[in-house]
KEKE-3310 file (N, C-alpha, C; in steps of 0.2 Angstrom, whole numbers, plus 5000, padded with zeros to 4 digits):
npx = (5100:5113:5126:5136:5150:5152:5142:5132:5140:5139:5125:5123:5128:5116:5113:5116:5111:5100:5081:5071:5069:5065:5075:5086:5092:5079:5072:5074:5073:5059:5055:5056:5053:5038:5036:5041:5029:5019:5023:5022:5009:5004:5007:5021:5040:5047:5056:5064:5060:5060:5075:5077:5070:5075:5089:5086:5086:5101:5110:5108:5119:5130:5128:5135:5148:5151:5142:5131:5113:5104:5099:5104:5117:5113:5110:5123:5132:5124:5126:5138:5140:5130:5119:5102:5091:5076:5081:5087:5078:5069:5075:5077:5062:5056:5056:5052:5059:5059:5044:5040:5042:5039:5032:5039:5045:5034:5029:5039:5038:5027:5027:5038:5030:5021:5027:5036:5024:5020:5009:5017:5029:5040:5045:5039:5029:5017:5013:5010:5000:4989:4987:4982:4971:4962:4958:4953:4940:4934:4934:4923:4914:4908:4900:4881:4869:4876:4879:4890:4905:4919:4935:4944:4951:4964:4964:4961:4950:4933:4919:4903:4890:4875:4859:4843:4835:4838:4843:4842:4841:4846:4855:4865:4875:4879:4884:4895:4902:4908:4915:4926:4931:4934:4944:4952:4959:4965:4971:4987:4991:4993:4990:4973:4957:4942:4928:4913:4897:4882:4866:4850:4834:4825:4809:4799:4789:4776:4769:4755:4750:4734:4727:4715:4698:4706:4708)
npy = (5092:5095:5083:5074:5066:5052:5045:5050:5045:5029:5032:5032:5021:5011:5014:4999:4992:4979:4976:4961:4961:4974:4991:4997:5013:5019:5014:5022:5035:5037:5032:5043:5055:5053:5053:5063:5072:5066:5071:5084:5086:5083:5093:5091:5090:5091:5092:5087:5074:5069:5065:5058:5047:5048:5039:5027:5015:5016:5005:4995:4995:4992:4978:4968:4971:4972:4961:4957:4963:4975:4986:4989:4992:5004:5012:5012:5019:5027:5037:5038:5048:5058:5060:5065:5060:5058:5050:5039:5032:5032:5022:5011:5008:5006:4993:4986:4988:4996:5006:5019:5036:5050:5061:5061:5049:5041:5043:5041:5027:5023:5026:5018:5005:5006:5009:4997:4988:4991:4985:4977:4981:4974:4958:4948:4957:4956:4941:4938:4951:4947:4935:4943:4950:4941:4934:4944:4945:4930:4930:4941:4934:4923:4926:4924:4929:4937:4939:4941:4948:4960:4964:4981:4994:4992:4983:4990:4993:4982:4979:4974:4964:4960:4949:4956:4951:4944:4949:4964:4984:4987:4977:4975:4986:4981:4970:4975:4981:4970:4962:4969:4970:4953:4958:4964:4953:4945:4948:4955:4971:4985:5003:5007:4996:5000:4994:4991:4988:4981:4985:4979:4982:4976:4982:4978:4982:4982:4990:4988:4993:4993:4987:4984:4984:4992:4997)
npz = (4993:5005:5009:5016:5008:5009:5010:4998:4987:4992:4989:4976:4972:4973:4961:4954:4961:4966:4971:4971:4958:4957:4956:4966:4966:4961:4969:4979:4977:4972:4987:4994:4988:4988:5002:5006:5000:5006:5020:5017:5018:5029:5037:5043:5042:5027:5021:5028:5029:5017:5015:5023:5018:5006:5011:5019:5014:5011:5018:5010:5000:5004:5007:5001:4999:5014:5021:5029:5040:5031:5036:5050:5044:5037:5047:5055:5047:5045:5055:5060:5051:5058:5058:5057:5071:5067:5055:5056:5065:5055:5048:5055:5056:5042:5042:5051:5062:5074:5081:5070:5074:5074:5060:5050:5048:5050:5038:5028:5031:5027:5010:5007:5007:5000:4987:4985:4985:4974:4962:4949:4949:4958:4955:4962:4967:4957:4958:4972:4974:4962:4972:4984:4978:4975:4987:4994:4987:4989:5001:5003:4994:5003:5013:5016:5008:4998:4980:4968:4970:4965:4965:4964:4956:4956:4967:4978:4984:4984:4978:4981:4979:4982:4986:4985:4990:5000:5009:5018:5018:5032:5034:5026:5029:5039:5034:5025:5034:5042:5032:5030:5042:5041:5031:5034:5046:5038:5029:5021:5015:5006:5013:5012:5010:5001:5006:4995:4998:4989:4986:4976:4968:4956:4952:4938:4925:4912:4898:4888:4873:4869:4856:4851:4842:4831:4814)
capx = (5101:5119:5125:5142:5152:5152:5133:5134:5144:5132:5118:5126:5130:5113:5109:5117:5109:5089:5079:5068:5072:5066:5080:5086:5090:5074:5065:5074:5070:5052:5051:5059:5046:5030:5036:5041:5023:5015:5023:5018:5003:5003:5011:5028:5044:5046:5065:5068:5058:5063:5080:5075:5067:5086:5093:5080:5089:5108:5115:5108:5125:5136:5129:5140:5154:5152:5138:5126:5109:5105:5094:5111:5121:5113:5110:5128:5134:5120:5125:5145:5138:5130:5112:5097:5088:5072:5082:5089:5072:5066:5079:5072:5055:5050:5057:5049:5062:5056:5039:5040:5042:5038:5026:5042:5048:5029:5030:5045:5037:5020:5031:5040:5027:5018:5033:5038:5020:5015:5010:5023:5036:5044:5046:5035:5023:5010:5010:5006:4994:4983:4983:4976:4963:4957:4957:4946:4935:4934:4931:4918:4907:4907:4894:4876:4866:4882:4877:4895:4910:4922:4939:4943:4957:4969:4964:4962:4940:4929:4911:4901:4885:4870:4852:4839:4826:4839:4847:4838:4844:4849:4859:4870:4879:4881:4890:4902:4910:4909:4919:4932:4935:4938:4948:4960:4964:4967:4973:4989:4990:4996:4985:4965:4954:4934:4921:4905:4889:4877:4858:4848:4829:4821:4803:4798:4783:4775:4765:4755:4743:4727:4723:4708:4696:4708:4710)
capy = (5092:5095:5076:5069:5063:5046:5045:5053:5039:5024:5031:5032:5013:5008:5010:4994:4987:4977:4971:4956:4964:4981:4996:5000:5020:5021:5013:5024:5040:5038:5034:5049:5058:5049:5055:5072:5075:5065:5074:5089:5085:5082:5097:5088:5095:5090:5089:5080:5067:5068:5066:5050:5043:5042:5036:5024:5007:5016:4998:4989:4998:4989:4972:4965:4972:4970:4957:4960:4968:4981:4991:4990:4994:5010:5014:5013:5022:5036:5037:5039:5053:5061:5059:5069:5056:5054:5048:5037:5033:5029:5016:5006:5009:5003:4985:4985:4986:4999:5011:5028:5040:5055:5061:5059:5044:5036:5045:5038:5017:5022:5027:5011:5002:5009:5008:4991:4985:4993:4980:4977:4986:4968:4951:4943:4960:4954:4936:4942:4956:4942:4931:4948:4950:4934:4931:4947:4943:4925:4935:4943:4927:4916:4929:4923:4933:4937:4935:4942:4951:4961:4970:4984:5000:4989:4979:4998:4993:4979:4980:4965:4963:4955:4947:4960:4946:4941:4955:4971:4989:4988:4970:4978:4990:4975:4967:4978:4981:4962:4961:4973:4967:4947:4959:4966:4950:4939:4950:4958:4977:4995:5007:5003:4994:5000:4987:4994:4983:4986:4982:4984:4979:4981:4979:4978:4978:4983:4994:4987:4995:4988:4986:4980:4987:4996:4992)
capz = (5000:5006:5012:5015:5001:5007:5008:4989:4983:4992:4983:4968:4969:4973:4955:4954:4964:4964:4977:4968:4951:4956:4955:4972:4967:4958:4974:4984:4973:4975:4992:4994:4985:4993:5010:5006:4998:5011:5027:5018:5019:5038:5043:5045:5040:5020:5018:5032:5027:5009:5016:5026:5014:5001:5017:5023:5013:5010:5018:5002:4993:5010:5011:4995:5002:5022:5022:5038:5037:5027:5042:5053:5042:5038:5055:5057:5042:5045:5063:5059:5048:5061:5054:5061:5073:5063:5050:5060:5067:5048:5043:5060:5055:5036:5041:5059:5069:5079:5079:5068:5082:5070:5055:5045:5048:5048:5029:5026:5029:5020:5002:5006:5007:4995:4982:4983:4983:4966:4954:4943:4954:4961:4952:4966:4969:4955:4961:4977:4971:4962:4977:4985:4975:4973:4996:4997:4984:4992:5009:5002:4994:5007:5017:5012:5002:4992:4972:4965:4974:4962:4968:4960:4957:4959:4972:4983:4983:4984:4976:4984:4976:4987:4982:4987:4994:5006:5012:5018:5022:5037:5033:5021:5034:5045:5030:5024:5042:5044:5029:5033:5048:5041:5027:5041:5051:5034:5021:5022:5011:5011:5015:5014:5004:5002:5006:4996:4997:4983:4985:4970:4967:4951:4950:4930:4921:4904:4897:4880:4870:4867:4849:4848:4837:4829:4808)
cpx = (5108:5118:5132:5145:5151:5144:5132:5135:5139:5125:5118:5127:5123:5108:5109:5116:5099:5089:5073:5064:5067:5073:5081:5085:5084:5068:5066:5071:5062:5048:5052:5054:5039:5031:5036:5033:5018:5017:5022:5012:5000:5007:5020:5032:5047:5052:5067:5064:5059:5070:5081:5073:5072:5088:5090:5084:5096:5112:5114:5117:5131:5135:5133:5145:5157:5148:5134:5118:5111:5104:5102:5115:5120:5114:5115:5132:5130:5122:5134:5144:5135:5122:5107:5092:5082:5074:5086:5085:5067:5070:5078:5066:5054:5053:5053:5053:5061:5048:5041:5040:5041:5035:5032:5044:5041:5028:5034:5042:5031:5023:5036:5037:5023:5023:5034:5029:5015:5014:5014:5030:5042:5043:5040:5030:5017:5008:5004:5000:4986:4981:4980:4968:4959:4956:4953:4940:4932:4929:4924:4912:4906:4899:4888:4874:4869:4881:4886:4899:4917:4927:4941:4948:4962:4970:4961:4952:4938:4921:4908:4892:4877:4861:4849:4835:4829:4843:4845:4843:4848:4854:4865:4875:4881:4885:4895:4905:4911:4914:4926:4935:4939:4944:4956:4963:4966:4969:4979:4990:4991:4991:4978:4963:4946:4929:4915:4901:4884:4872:4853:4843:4826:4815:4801:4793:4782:4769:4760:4749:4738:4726:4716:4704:4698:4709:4718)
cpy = (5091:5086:5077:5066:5055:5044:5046:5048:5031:5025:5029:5023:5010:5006:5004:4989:4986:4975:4969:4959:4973:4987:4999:5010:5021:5021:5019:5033:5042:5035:5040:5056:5058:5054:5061:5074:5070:5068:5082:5091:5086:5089:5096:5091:5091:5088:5083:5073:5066:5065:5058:5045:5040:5041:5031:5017:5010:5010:4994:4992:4995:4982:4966:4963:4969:4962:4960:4961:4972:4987:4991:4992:5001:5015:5015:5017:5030:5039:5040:5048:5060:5064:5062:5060:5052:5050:5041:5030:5028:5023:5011:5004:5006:4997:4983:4985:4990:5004:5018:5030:5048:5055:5060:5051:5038:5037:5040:5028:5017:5021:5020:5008:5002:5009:5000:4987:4987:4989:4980:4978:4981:4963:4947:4946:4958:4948:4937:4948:4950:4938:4936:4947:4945:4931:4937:4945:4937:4926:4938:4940:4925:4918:4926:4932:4937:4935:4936:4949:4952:4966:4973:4989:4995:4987:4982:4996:4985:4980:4971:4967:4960:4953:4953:4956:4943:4944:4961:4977:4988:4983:4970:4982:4986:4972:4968:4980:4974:4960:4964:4974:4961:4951:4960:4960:4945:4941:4954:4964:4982:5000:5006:5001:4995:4996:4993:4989:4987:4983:4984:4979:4983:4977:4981:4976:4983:4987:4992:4991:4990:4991:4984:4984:4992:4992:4995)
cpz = (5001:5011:5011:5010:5000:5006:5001:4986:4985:4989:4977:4967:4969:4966:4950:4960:4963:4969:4973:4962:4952:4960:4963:4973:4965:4965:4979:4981:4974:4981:4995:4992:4988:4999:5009:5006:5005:5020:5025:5019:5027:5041:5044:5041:5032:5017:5022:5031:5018:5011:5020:5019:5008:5006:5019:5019:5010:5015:5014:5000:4998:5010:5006:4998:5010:5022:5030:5034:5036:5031:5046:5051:5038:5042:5058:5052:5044:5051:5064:5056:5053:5060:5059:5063:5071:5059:5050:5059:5060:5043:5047:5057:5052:5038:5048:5067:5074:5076:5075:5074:5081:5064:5048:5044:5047:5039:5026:5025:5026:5012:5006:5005:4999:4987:4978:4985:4976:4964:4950:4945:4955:4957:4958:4968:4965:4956:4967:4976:4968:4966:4980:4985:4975:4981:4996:4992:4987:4997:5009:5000:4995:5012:5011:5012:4998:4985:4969:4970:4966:4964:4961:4960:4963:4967:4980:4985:4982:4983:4977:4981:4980:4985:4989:4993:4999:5010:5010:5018:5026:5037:5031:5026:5038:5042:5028:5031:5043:5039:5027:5039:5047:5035:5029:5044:5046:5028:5022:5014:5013:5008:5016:5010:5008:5002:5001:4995:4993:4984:4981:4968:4962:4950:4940:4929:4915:4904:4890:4878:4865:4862:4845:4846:4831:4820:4806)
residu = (UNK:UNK:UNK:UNK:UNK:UNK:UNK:UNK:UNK:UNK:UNK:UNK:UNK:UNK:UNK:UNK:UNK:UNK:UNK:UNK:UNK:UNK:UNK:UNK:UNK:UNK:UNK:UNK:UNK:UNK:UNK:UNK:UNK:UNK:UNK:UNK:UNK:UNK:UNK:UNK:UNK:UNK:UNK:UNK:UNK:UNK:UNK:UNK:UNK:UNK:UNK:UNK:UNK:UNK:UNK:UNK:UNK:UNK:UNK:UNK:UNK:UNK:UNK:UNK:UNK:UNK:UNK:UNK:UNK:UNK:UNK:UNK:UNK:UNK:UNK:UNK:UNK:UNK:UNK:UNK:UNK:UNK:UNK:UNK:UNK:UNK:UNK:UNK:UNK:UNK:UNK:UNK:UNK:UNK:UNK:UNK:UNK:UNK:UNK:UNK:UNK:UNK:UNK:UNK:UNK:UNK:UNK:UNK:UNK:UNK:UNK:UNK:UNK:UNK:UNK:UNK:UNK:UNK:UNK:UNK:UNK:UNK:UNK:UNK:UNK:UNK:UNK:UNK:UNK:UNK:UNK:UNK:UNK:UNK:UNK:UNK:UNK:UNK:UNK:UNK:UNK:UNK:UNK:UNK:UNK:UNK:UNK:UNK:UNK:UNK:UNK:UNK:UNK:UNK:UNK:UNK:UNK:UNK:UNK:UNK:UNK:UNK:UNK:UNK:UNK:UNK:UNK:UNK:UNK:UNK:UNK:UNK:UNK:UNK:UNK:UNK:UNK:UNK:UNK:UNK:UNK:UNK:UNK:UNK:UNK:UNK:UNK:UNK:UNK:UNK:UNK:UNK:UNK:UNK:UNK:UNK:UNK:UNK:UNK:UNK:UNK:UNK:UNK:UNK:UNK:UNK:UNK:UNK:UNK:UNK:UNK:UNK:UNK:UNK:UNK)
# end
């Protein structure tokens, strides 16, 4: 992508730089990617959010030197630059300071989000990730008729388990949105996690054959 020389040289530094030991150029690389393939997805225009997306933290490679935040400080660098508004838009966004206001710039704080919350990605994302999993599983056992609750694909799923004889059909469907409601107002996570409720009744018996009279 044609860019300014001094944008060029800011990237270039950020491979010297970490945010909580994961690589800044690398984070910025594959948000960059994410977005592009997910605003192709949408319709949305594929460069310009690739384009957001290496620009989306270029004030990490100023805050050594200037001090400040990072988000202002790209906003003011991209802005000098003469930076297409989305992109702009997108270095507001993944930190909250303002709403996405386009299909790129909401691409651009999914592949954020979704970057720096990989497991293993961050020095403090697998702490984090275990407490996760361990508060929906929680979430999930505290409901009666709950025998065992198990999350799953990397924490993306919950498999809830429930005793047959105390939970019908129709109780089950009432469960899992009960459960992904208390998921949503106590668990924070990027993108969605699947509640499935499982109910499973096994009647068992035998079959023996009768030997009698037989030598």
């Amino acid at each position: 992508l044609p860019m300014d020389e001094e944008l060029m040289r800011l990237l270039g530094r950020m491979r010297y730089r970490a945010s909580y030991g994961q690589n800044a150029l690398a984070h910025t690389l594959e948000v960059a990617k994410l977005a592009a393939l997910m605003a192709a997805e949408m319709d949305g225009d594929q460069k310009l959010a690739l384009r957001a997306g290496l620009l989306h933290d270029i004030g990490k490679a100023l805050t050594q030197d200037v001090g400040g935040n990072h988000v202002d400080l790209g906003v003011e660098v991209c802005k000098r630059h003469n930076e297409h508004p989305t992109v702009i838009n997108a270095i507001y966004a993944h930190h909250g300071h303002r709403e996405p206001d386009s299909i790129e710039s909401a691409a651009v704080c999914a592949a954020d989000a979704l970057s720096a919350s990989r497991p293993g990605a961050r020095r403090d994302v697998l702490e984090n990730f275990v407490n996760r999993v361990k508060d929906i599983e929680e979430i999930a056992l505290k409901n009666r008729g709950v025998r065992d609750a198990y999350a799953i694909n990397a924490g993306r799923e919950v498999r809830v388990f429930v005793d047959a004889g105390k939970i019908n059909d129709a109780q089950t469907t009432v469960l899992s949105k009960k459960i992904a409601k208390e998921i949503e107002k106590k668990v924070q996570y990027p993108g969605e996690i699947k509640v499935t409720v499982i109910r499973e009744k096994r009647d068992i018996n035998y079959a023996k054959q009768n030997i009698k009279g037989k030598k």
